[in-house]
Each structure stands twice: as C-alpha cells, then as structure tokens.
C-alpha positions in Angstrom: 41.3 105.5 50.7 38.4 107.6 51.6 36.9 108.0 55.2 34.6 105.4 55.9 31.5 106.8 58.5 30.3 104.1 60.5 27.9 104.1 63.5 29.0 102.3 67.0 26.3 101.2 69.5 28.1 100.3 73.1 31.1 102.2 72.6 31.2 103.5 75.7 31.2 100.0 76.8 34.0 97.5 78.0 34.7 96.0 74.2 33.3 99.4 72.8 35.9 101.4 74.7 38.8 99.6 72.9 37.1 99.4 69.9 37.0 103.2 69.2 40.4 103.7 70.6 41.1 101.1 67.8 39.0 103.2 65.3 40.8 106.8 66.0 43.9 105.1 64.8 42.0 104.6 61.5 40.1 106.3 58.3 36.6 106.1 59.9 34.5 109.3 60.8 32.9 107.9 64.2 29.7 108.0 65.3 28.1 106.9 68.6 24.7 106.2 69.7 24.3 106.0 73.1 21.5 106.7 76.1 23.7 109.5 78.0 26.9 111.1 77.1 30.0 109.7 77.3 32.3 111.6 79.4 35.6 111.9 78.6 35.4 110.1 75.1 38.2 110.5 72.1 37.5 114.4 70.5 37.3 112.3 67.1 33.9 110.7 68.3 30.6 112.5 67.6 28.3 111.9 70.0 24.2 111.1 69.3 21.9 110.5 72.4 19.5 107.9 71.1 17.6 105.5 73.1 17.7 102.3 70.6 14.2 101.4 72.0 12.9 104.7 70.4 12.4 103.8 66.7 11.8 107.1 65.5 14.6 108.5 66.7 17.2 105.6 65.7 15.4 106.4 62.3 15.8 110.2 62.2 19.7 109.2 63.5 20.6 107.1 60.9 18.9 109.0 58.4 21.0 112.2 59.4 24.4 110.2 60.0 23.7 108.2 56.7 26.7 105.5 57.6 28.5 103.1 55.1 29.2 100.6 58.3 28.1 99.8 61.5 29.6 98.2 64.7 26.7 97.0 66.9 28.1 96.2 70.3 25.3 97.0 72.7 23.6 94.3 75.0 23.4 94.2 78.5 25.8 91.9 80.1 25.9 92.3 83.7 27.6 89.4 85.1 25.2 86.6 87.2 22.4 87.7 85.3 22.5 88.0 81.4 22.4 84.6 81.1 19.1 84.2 81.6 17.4 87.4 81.7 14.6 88.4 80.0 15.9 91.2 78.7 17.7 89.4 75.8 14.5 89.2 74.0 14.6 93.1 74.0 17.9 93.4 72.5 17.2 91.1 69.8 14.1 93.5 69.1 16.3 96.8 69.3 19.3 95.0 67.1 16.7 94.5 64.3 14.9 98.1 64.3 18.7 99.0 64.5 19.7 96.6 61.1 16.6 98.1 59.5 17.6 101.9 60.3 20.9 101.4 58.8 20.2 99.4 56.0 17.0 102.3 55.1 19.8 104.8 55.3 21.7 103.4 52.9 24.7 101.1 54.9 26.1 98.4 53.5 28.6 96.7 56.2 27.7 95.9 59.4 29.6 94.0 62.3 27.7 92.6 65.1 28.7 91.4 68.2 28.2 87.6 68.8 29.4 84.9 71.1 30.7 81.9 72.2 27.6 80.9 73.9 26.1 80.7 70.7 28.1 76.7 70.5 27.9 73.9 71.4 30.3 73.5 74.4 30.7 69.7 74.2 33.2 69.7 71.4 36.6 70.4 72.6 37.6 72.6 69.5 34.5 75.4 68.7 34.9 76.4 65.0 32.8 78.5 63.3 32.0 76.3 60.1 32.1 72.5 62.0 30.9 73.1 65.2 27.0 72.8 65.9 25.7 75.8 67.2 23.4 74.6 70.2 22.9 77.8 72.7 22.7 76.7 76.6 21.2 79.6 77.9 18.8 82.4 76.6 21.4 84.9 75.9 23.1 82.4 73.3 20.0 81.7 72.0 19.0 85.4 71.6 22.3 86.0 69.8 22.2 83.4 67.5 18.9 83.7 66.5 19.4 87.1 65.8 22.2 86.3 63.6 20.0 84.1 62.0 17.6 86.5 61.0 20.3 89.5 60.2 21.7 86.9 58.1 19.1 85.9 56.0 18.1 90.1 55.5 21.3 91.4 54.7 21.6 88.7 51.9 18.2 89.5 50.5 19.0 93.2 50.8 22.4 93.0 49.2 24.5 93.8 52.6 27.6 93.1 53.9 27.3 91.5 57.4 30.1 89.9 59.4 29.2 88.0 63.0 32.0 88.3 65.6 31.7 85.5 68.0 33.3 87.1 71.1 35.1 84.4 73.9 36.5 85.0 77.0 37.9 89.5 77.1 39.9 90.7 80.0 41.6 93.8 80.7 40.7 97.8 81.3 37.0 99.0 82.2 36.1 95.8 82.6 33.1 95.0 85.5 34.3 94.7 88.6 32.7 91.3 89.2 34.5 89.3 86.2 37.3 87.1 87.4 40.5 89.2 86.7 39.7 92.5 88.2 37.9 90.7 91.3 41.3 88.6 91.7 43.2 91.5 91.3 41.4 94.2 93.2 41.3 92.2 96.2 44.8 91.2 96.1 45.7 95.1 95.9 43.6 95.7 98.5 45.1 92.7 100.6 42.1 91.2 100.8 41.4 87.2 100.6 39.7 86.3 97.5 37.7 82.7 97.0 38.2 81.2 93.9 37.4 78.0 92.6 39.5 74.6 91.9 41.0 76.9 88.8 40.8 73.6 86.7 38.5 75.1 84.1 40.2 76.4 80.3 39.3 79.2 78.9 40.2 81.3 75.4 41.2 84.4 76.9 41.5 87.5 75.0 42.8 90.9 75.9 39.9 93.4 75.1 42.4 95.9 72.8 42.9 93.1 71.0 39.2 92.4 70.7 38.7 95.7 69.9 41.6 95.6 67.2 40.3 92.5 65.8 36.6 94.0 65.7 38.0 97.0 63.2 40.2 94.5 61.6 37.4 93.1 60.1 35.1 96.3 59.4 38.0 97.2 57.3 38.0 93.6 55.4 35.3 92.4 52.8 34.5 89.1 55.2 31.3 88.1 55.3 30.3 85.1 58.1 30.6 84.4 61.6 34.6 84.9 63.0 35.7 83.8 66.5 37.1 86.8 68.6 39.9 85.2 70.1 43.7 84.5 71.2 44.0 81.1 70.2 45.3 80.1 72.7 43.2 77.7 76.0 44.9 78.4 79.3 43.4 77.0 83.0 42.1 79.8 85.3 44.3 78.7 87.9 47.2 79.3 85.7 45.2 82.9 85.1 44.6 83.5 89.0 48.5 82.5 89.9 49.9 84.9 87.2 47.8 87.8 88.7 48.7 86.5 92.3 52.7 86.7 91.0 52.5 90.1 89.5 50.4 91.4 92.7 53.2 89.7 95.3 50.1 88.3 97.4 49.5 84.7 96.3 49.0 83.1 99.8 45.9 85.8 99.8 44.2 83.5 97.0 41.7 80.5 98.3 41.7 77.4 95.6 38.6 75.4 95.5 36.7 78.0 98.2 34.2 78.3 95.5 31.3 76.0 94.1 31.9 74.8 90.6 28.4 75.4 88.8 26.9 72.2 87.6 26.9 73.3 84.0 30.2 75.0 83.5 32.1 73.5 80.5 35.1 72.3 81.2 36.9 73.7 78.3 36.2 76.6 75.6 38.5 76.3 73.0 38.5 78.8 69.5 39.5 78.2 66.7 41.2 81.2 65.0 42.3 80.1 61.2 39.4 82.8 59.9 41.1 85.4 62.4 44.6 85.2 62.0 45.0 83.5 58.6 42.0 84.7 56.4 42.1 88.0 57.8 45.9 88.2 58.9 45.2 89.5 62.8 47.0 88.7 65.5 46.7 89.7 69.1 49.6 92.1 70.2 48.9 91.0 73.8 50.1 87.9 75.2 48.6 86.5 78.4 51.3 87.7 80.4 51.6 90.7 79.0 47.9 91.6 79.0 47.4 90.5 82.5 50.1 92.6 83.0 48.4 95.6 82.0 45.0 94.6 83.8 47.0 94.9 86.8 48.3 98.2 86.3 45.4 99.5 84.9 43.5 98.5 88.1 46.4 99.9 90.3 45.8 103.0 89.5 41.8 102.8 89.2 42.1 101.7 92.5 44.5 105.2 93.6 42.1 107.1 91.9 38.7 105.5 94.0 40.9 106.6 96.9 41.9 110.2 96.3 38.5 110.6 95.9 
C-alpha cells in the first residue's frame, strides 16, 4: 500500500500526541502544522511553523505539502473556559480556511475532531444517527456547526470527510486541571484533594486509544460522524477510588467537598456499534489498566518537576 501524506493540526497536543505515536506505527508521511516547534517530537514527523490564522501561509503550506488526508485536531480547550469562550468562533473560521487549503491542494480525506457536546445530553444513550444534536454551550455549538458546513463542502467538492465525536480522554500529557491528573498529582504529592459527590457517569476513554481510534479511521473509507469512545459508562467516584487504590492514599480524597454545577448531566453515555463493529476498533486500554498508566505516567512527571 503506498504511503499516504497527511497533514496533522494539534499534534503536539494531548489527543495529537497519541495520535502521531499512533501514526509512526503506520504508512503515513507526517506532516505538522503548528505555531512553534515541537520539542522532542517522533524523527518521522516533519515539522511546518504555520500560524492557521495566517491564510497565506496555510495556503503556501498546503500547496508545498500537497496531502492526500488531513487530521484536524487543533482548538483551544483549556479547562473552565472553552466552554464559553469567544474564541470558538475563531476556530471555526481557521478550521474552514484550513478545509479550503487542503481541498485547493488537492486532499481528499479529512478527519476532524468533534465532540460530545455537540448532543443532546438528555437521552441516556448518545448515538450518532438517533440522538438529536442540541449543543449546550458555545463550544458545542461551534463544533457542530462547523461540521455542518464541512459537511455540506466536502460533498459538493467530492471529499471524503469523517467527524470524530471525541467523549470523556484521560491519560499522558493531559492538563493538569482535568480530573485524573488533579486526583492523582495531589495524592502523590500527599496532598488533600476535593472532589465532588462522584455520582456523575462518564464514557471514559484512554487518549492512545483515542488516538488509535483517530488513525483507525483515516485508514478506513467511513464517511459520517463516529463516537470516540470506550463503550463503556463508569461513575467518577468509581474513577477517583481506583486512582486513590493504585496511589495507597484514599483517606486523602474529600467526597462531596465540591459544588455540583447546575447543568452537569448526569450521565454521558456513547454508543460505539460505528467504532468497534463497522470499523472493527477496540480500545487496548481498560479502565484499570489505563488509569493505571495515568498514574505512572504522572509519577514520574512529577520526579522529573523535582530534579529540576
């Protein structure tokens, strides 16, 4: 099968990261577009410093890469504010100069980066052809009316386009913030940690096996939104007590010393017949497993923040 050169945007990112380590394992020539360089990324990447807001660049990029496939991952997702942040409406502007770049320079497969947010989180099973699709913040709304649009143009234009609806990723490089490396650094650290009553359910994902599941379907000929997800709906106080059991510090965690926020959903659960049975992926990670390795992984980050 011959190489397949493809263009990555946020691969220096948490999903991007695993994504590409995902990718060196396969018959892609990589190329990423990023604002500054990565350091320390895989020799097999090659490395293009473009700011996505500068449309004469991405175009000059594109036109010198000249990709068959594209893996859009870039957004800005910084936890407490993306929600709501004006900058979604930027990223939807830069994701279509991007579509347009790479569709002038002759692609024809692209894979974007979705999410859950993008449903409606009343219905207690959130599939990608039955349940309604019903944003509750802006940065659902942004991504599903992008898909919208990059929908609609990749159909006129003949494209390729698959939308990866991303739940709830955990593991390595992820912001410190989130819930499993917060719960985990401060229980390595000895340190009390507030969390809430636990009692929400969440599809939680390992982010290699996001990654994985990303190039999974790059490789495939699926077109259509696809949930990004384990399948399986586990409580976060199940989550929290696992990483509290692996740690040896449970009696350092603090149930219900947190606010619930008004509009939390009480479950999100994926369905994942697209994932696993049209495509054939399954995640290599289970939760214990993968919580596992978010715990080691942390470990020694947090040795390394000390040495230095």
């Amino acid at each position: 099968m011959p190489v397949a050169r493809l263009v990555i945007t946020g691969a220096s990112g948490f999903i991007g990261r695993h994504a590409v380590a995902e990718l060196c394992t396969r018959e892609f020539e990589i190329h990423a577009l990023l604002r500054k360089p990565w350091q320390g990324a895989p020799a097999a990447v090659t490395q293009h410093l473009v700011d996505l807001n500068d449309t004469a660049a991405l175009n000059r990029a594109m036109c010198e890469i000249a990709p068959s496939r594209l893996l859009h991952l870039a957004w800005d997702v910084t936890p407490g504010c993306f929600w709501s942040a004006p900058a979604n409406l930027d990223w939807v502007a830069m994701s279509l100069h991007l579509y347009r770049a790479f569709a002038t320079a002759g692609g024809r497969r692209l894979v974007v980066a979705g999410s859950c947010a993008e449903y409606a989180w009343s219905r207690p099973l959130l599939d990608e052809m039955r349940t309604p699709l019903a944003p509750h913040s802006l940065y659902g709304a942004a991504k599903h009316g992008l898909h919208g649009i990059l929908e609609s143009a990749a159909e006129q234009a003949g494209l390729e386009l698959a939308w990866a609806r991303i739940f709830i990723p955990y593991g390595p490089y992820e912001n410190k913030s989130r819930l499993v490396p917060s719960v985990a650094c401060a229980l390595l650290q000895g340190r009390e940690i507030a969390c809430g009553d636990g009692q929400i359910e969440r599809d939680m994902i390992h982010a290699a096996d996001a990654g994985a599941a990303l190039c999974a379907i790059l490789e495939s000929s699926y077109t259509g939104p696809v949930n990004i997800a384990s399948g399986q709906c586990v409580k976060l106080r199940d989550v929290i007590g696992k990483i509290g059991a692996l740690i040896g510090r449970p009696e350092l965690i603090r149930y219900a010393a947190r606010p619930k926020a008004p509009d939390e959903p009480p479950k999100l659960a994926a369905a994942t017949a697209i994932l696993h049975d049209r495509l054939g992926f399954r995640p290599r990670f289970t939760l214990d497993d993968g919580l596992a390795d978010a715990v080691n992984w942390w470990r020694a980050a947090l040795w390394r923040e000390a040495r230095t």
